[in-house]
C-alpha positions as CSV (number, residue, x, y, z in Angstrom):
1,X,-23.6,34.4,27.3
2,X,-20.6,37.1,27.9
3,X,-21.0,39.9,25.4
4,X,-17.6,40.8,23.9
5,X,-16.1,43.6,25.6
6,X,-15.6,47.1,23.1
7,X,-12.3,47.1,21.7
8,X,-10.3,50.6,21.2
9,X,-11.5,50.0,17.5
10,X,-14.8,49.8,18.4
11,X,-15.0,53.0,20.3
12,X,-13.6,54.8,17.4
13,X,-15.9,53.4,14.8
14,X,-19.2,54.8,17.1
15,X,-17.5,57.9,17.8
16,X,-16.8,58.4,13.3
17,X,-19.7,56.7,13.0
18,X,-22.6,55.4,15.6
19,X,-24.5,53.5,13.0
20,X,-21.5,51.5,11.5
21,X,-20.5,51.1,15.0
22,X,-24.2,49.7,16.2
23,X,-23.6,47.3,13.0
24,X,-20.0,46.0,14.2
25,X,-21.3,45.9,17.6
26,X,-24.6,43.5,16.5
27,X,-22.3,41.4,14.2
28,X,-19.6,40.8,17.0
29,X,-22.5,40.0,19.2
30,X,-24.1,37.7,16.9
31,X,-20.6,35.6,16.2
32,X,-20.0,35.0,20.2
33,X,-23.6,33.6,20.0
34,X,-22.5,30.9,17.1
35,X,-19.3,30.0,18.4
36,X,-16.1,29.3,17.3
37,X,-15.9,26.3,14.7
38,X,-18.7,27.1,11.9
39,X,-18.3,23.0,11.3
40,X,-19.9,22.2,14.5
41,X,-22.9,24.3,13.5
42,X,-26.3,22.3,12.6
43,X,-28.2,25.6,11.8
44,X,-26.3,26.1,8.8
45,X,-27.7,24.9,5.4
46,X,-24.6,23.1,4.2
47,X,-23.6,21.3,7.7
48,X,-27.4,20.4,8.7
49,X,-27.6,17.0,7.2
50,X,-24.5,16.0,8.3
51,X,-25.4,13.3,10.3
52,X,-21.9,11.3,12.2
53,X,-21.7,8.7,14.5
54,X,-19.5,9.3,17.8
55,X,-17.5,6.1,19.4
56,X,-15.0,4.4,19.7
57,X,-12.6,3.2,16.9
58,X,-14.2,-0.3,17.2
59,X,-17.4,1.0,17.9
60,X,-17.4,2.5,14.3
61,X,-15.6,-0.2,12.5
62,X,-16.0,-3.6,13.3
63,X,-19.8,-3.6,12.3
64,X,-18.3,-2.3,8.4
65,X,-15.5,-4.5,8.3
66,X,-17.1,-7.4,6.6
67,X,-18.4,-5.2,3.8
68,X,-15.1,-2.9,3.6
69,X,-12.8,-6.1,3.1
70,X,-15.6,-7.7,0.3
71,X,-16.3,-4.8,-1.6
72,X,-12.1,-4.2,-1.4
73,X,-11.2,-7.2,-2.8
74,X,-13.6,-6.7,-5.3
75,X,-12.5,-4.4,-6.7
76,X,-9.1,-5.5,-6.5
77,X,-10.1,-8.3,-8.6
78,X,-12.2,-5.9,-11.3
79,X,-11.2,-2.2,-11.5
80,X,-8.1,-1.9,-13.1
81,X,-7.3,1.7,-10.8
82,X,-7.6,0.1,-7.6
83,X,-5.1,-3.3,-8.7
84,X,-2.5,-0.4,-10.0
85,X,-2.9,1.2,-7.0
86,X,-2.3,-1.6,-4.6
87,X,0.4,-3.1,-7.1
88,X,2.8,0.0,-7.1
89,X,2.6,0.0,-3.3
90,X,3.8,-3.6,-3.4
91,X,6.2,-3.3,-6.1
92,X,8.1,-0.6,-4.4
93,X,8.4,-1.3,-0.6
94,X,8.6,-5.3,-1.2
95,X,9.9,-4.9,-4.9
96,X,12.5,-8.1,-4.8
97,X,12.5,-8.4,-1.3
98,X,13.8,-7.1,2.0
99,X,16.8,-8.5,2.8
100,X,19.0,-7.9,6.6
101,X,22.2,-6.3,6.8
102,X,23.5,-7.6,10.3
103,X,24.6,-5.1,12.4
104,X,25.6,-6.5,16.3
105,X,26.0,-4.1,19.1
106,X,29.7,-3.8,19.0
107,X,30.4,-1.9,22.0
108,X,28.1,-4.8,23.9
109,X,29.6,-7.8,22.5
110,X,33.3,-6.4,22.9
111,X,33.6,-9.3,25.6
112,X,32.7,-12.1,23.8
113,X,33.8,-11.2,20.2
114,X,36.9,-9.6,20.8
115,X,38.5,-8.1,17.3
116,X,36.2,-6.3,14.5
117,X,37.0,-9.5,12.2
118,X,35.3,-11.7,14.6
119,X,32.6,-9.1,14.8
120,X,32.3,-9.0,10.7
121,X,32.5,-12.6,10.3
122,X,29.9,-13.1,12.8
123,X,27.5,-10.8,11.2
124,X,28.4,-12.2,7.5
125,X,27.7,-15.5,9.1
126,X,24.2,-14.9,10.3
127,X,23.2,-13.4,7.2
128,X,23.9,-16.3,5.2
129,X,22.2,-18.5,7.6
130,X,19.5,-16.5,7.5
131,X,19.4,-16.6,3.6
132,X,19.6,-19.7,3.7
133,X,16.4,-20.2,5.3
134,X,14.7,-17.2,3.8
135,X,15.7,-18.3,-0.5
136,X,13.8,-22.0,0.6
137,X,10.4,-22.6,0.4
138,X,10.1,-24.5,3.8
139,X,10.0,-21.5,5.2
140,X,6.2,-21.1,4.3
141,X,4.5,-23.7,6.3
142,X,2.6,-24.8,3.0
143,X,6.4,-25.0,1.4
144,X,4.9,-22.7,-1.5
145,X,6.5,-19.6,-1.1
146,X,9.9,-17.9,-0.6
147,X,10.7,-15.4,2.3
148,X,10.2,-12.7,-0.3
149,X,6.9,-14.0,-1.2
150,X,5.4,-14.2,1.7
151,X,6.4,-10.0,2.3
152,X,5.0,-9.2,-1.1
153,X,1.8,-11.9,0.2
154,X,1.5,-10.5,3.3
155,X,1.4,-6.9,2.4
156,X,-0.9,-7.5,-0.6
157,X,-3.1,-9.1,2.2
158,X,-3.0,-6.5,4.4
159,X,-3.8,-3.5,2.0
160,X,-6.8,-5.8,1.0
161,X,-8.2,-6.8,4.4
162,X,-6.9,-4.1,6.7
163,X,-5.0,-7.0,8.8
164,X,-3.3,-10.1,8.5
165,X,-2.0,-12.8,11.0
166,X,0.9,-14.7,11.1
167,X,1.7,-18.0,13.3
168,X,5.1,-19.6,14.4
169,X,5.7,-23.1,13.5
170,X,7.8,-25.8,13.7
171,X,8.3,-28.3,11.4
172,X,11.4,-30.7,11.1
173,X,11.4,-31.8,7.6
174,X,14.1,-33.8,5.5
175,X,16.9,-31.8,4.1
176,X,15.9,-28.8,6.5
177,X,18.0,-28.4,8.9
178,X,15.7,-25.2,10.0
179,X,12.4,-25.9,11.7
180,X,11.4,-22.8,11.7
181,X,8.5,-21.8,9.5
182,X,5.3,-19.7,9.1
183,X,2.0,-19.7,8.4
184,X,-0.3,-17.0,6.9
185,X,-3.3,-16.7,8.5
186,X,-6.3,-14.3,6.2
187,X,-8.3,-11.9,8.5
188,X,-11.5,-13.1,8.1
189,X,-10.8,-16.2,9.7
190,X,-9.9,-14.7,13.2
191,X,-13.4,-14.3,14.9
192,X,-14.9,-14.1,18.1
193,X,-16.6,-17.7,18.9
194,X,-19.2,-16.4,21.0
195,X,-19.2,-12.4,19.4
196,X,-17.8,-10.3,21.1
197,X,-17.5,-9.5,24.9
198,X,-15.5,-6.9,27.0
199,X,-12.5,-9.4,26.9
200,X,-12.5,-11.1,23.4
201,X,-13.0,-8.7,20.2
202,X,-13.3,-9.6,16.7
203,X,-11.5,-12.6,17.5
204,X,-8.3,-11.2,20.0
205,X,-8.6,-11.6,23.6
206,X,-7.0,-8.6,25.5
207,X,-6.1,-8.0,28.8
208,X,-7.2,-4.9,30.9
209,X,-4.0,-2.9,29.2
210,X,-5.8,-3.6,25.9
211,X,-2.7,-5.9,25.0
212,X,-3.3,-9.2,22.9
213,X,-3.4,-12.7,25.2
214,X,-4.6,-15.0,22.8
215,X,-6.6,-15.0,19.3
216,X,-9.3,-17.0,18.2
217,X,-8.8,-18.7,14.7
218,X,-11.1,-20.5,12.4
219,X,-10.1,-23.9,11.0
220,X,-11.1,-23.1,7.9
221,X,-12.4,-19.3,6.0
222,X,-15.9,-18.8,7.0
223,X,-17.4,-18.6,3.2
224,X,-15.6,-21.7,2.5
225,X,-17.1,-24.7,0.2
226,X,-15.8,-27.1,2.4
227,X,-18.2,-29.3,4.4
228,X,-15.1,-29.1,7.1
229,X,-16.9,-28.1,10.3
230,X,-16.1,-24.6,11.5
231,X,-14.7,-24.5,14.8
232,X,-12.2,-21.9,16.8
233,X,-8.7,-23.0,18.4
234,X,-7.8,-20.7,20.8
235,X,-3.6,-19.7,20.3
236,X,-1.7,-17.9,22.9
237,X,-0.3,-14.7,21.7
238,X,3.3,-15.8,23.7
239,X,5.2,-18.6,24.7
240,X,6.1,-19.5,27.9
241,X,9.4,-17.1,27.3
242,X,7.4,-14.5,26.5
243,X,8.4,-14.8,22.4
244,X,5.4,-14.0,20.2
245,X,3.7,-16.9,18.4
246,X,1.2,-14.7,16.9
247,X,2.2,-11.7,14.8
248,X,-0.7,-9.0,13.7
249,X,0.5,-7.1,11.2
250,X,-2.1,-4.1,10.6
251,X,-1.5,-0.5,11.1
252,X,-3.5,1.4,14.2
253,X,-4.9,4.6,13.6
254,X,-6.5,5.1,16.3
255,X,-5.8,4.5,19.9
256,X,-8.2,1.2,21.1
257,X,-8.4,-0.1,17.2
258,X,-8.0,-4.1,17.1
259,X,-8.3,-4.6,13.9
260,X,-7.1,-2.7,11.1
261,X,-8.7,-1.0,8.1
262,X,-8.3,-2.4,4.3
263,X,-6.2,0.1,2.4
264,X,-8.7,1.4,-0.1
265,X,-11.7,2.2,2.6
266,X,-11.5,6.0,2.1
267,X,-11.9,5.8,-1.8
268,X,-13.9,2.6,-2.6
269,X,-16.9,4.5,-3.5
270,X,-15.2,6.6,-5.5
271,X,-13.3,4.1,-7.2
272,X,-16.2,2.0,-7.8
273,X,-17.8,4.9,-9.2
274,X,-14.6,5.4,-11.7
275,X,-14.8,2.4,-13.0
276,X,-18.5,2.4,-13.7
277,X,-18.4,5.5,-15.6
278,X,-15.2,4.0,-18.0
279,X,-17.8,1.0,-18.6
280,X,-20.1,3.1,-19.4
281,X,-17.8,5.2,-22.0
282,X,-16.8,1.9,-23.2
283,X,-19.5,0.8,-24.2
284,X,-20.9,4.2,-25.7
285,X,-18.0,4.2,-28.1
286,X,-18.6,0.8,-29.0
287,X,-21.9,1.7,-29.7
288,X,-20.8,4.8,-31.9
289,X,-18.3,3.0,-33.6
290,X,-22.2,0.9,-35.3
291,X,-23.3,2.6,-38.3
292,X,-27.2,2.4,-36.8
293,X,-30.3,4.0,-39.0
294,X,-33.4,5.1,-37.7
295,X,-36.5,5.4,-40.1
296,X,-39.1,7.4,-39.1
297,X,-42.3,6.9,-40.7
298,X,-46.0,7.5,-40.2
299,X,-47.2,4.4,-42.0
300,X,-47.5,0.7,-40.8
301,X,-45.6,-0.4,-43.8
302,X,-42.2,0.6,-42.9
303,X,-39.6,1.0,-45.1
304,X,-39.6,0.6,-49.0
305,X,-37.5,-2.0,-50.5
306,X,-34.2,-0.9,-52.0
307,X,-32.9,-0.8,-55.2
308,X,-30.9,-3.5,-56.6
309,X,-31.3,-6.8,-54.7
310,X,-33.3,-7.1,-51.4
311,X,-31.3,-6.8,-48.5
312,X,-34.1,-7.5,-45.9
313,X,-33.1,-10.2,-43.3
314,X,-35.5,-13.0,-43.0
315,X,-37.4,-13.0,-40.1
316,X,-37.0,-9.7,-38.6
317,X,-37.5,-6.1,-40.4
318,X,-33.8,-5.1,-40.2
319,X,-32.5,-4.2,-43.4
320,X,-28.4,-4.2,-44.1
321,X,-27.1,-1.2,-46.7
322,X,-24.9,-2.5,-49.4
323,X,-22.0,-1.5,-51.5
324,X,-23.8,1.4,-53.8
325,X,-27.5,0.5,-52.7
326,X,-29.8,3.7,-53.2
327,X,-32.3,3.8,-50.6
328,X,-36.5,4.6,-51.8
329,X,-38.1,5.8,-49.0
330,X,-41.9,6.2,-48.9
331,X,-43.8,9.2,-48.2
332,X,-43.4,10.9,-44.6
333,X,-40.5,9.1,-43.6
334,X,-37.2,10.2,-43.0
335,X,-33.7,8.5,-41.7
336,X,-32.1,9.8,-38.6
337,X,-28.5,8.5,-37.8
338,X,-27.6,7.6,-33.9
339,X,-25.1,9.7,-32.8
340,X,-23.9,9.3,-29.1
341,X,-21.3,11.9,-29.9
342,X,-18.4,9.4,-28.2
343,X,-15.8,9.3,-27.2
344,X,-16.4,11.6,-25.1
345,X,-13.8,14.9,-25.2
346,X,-13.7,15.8,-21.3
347,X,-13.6,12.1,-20.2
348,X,-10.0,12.5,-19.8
349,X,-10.0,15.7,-17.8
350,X,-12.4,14.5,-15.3
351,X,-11.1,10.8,-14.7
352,X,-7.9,12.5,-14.2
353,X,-9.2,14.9,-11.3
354,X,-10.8,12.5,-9.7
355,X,-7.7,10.5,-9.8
356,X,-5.6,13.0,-8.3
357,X,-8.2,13.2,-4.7
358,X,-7.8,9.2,-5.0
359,X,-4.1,9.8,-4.8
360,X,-4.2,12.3,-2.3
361,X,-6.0,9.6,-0.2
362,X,-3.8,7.1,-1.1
363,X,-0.9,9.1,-0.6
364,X,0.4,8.2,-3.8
365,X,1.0,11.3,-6.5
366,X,-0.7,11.4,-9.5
367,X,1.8,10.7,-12.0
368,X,3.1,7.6,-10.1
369,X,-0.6,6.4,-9.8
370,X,-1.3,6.2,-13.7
371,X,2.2,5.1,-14.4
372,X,2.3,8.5,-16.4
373,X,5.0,11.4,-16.6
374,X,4.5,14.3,-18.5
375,X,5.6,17.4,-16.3
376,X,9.3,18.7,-16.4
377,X,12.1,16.9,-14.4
378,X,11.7,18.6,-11.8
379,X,7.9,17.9,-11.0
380,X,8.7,14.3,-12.4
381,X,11.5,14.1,-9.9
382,X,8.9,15.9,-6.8
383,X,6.7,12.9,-7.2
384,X,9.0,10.2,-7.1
385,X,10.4,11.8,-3.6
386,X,6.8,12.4,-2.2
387,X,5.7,9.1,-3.0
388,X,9.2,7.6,-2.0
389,X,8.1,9.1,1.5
390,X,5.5,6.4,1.5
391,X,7.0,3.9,0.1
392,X,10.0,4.0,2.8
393,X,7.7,4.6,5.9
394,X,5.6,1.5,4.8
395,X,9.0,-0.2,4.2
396,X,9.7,0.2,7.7
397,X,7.0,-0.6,9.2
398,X,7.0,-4.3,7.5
399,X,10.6,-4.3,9.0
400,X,9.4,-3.6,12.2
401,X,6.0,-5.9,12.7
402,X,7.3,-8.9,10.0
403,X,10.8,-9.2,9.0
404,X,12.8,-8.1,12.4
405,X,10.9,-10.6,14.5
406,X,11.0,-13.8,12.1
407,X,14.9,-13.1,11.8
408,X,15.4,-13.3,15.4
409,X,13.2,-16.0,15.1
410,X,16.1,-17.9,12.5
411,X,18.7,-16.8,13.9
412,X,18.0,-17.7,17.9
413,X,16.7,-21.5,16.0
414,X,20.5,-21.4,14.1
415,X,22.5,-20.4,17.5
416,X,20.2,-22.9,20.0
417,X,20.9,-25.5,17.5
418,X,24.9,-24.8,17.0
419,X,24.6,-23.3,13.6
420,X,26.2,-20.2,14.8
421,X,28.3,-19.5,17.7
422,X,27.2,-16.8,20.1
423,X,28.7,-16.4,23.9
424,X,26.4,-15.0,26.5
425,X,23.4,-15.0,23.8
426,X,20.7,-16.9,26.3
427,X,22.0,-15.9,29.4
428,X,21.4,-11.9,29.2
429,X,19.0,-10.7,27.6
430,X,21.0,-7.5,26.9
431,X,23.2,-9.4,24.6
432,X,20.8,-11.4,23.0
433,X,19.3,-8.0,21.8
434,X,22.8,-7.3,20.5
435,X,23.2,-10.2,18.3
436,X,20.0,-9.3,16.9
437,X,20.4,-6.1,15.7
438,X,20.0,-5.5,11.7
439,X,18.9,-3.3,8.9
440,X,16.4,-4.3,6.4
441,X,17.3,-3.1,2.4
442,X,15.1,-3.1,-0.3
443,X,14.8,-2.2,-3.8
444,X,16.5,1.2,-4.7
445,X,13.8,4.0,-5.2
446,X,13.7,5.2,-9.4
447,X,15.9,7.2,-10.6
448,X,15.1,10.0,-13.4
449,X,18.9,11.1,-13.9
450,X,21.3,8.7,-12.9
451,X,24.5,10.9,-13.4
452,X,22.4,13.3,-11.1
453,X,21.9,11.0,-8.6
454,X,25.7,9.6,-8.5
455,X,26.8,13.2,-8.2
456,X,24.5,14.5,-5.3
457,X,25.8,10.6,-3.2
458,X,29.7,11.8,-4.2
459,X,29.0,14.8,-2.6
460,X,27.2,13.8,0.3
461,X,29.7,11.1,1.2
462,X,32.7,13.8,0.6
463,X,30.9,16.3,3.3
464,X,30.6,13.3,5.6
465,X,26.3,13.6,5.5
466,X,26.3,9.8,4.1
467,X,28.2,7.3,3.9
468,X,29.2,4.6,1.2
469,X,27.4,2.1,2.5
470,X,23.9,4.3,3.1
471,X,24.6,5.5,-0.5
472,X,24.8,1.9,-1.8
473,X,21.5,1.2,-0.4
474,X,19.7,3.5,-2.2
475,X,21.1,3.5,-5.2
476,X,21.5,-0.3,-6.2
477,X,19.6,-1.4,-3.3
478,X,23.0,-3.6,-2.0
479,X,25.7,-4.4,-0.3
480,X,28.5,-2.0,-0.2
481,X,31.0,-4.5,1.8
482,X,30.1,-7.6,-1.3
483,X,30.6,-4.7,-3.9
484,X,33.9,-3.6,-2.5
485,X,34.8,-7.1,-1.8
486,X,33.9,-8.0,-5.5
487,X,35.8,-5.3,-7.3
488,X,38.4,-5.5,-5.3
489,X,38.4,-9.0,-6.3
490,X,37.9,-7.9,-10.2
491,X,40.7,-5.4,-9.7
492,X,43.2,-7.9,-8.9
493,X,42.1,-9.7,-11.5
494,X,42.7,-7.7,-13.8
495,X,46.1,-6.3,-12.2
496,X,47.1,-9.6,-12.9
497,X,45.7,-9.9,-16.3
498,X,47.9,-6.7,-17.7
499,X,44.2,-5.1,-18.1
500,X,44.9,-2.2,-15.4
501,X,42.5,1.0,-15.3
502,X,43.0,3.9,-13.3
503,X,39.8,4.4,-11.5
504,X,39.0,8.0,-10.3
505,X,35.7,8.7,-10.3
506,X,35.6,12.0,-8.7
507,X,37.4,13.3,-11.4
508,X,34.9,11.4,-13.8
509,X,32.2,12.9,-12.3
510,X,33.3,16.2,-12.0
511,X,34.2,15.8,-16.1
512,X,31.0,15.5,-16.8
């Protein structure tokens, strides 16, 4: 071990002082000897029963996965904290749906659609076709959902199990003129079907890059009732072209993880201890909401009759107090009432702070968690931008893994079958890329002051930060081309109806 080397401080300390200077010396000694981190210590009382286990992320994960997804959706199903929980997340990234805004590659495509009307017919075009497709339920290969559904499905599915797995179809089927169509594959039925090996884990075969070949899929859930036998068909991750047939949609966090985690791992205890402890208040104040008598007495004889006419139940020695009734006890016995002293005063307080870690976890604030505002406007209004943070990152990254590829999907189906014209599309790659480009809107995030809001977009579109069409987005969650279209429509309307208004809504705004 190196000693540490006197400092100037030191020296000046001994030379004041030589037994405070001994005593920096021996403590300076003494913390080169533990080290830096005190939380890699094992001598220390608080950190010496911290057992961990090292690995890799599938070393220390795939073993719990079974009981992680179970115990998840079981409480999804039962403990009214973790179904709110899960439910906000899905109500405002999937909300009404995610819907595309086409937006081609202009400056690529200049060639082949030669003036902006072309371009903005062309990307009008494409999103109806792809509407059209999305508003049907043959889009879900059981033809029981919408395109909407199956987002709100698949991310509900996700949260619960960690994963979720997705399959290309096609299905011609009367009256569709789109083959195109998907089915929703449940984690637990993507398994290994000899356990796992080097090359195949927890049902997805890799390659030495670690990237997914094929998966492994059950004909049927595992914990089935059906007397269906179980057997694995083995489904390349690509086609031939190198298009994915097999979408995974988890989230990795950590590099070498092939499955994901279920949403609620990192607080299930603590939820499942929550909602114990509310049963158990529960049922306490039920409990003291009973009128309930004790008599203590010292003979065998129990309790004297009462006055007035017998109130004894037949049968049993429970006795019922009536209107009036004067109770005659005997000698040495004595009433004592149950008192459980519920509900109980601090139950609030402490559901409340644990709520507040489980939000932390969840990165969800408190007051959006309990559905509960009480703050000022400006706390009220933090919270809805902290969790919006969430919200929109988890937006995104369903745009990314689900909704970007199946609209390529559509819209190369639409164009290979002469639905929609597009020059160059298979021949270059490049191009084909620039057909598909598109945003994905959703739901507008809440809004505590509306006026507020309209002001800050005004002046954000006025400094040239935004624009009217980013603005539209977030505020009503549209279009801004089908609104301008629209009023524009509506104005000429009423032009032509005599009903003209002067519209000026910088100088309403600024009126107010």
């Amino acid at each position: 071990m190196k000693l540490p080397k006197q400092t100037l401080l030191d020296k000046a300390i001994s030379w004041v002082s030589p037994a405070a200077g001994l005593e920096r010396w021996k403590a300076r000694t003494h913390l080169a000897m533990l080290g830096g981190y005190t939380g890699a210590r094992r001598d220390r009382h608080q950190t010496k029963t911290w057992n961990t286990a090292g690995g890799s992320a599938d070393a220390v994960s795939l073993d719990d996965l079974p009981t992680l997804r179970d115990r998840s959706r079981d409480l999804l199903r039962n403990a009214p904290l973790a179904t709110g929980a899960v439910n906000t997340v899905i109500t405002n990234v999937v909300g009404t749906g995610l819907r595309p805004q086409s937006h081609i590659d202009r400056a690529v495509l200049r060639p082949y659609l030669k003036t902006d009307d072309a371009m903005e017919e062309w990307e009008a075009e494409a999103e109806r076709i792809f509407m059209l497709w999305a508003n049907s339920l043959d889009c879900d290969i059981t033809r029981g959902q919408t395109f909407t559904d199956l987002q709100a499905l698949l991310l509900r599915s996700c949260l619960e199990s960690g994963d979720v797995f997705v399959l290309r179809k096609y299905k011609e089927r009367a009256g569709n003129p789109f083959g195109t169509a998907l089915q929703v594959v449940e984690a637990d039925r993507i398994a290994s079907p000899t356990g796992n090996t080097a090359k195949i884990i927890a049902g997805v075969e890799i390659d030495t890059d670690g990237a997914p070949t094929a998966y492994h899929i059950l004909n049927r859930h595992p914990d089935d009732h059906s007397t269906a036998k179980l057997e694995t068909a083995k489904i390349p991750a690509f086609d031939k072209d190198g298009r994915r047939q097999v979408l995974h949609i988890f989230t990795r966090t950590r590099p070498g993880l092939t499955r994901g985690i279920p949403y609620l791992a990192p607080v299930i205890e603590s939820l499942k201890q929550l909602d114990r402890y509310t049963e158990a208040e529960i049922a306490a104040a039920v409990i003291s909401s009973m009128f309930t008598i004790f008599v203590k007495s010292e003979s065998e004889e129990g309790l004297a009759p009462m006055s007035g006419e017998p109130q004894k139940v037949a049968g049993n020695k429970d006795y019922q107090l009536s209107p009036g009734a004067i109770l005659d006890l005997q000698p040495n016995e004595a009433i004592e009432i149950a008192n459980p002293n519920r509900p109980n005063q601090a139950f609030d307080g402490f559901v409340q702070s644990i709520l507040r870690q489980i939000g932390v976890a969840l990165e969800i604030p408190f007051e959006i968690l309990i559905k509960h505002f009480t703050a000022s406007y400006s706390a009220a209004q933090a919270a809805l931008v902290e969790a919006w943070k969430t919200f929109s990152t988890r937006r995104k990254w369903i745009a990314v893994q689900f909704c970007q590829p199946v609209y390529e999907m559509v819209i190369t189906e639409a164009i290979a079958k002469g639905f929609l014209d597009a020059p160059g599309f298979f021949a270059d790659p490049f191009v084909r890329a620039a057909y598909l480009g598109a945003e994905w809107i959703g739901p507008p995030r809440g809004q505590i002051d509306q006026l507020k809001e309209i002001r800050a977009a005004d002046y954000r579109v006025r400094l040239g930060v935004s624009t009217l069409e980013e603005e539209t987005a977030q505020i009503t969650g549209g279009s801004w081309e089908t609104k301008h279209t629209q009023r524009a429509r509506e104005h000429k309307m009423r032009t032509e109806a005599g009903l003209v208004e002067k519209i000026d809504n910088e100088k309403e705004i600024n009126d107010e």
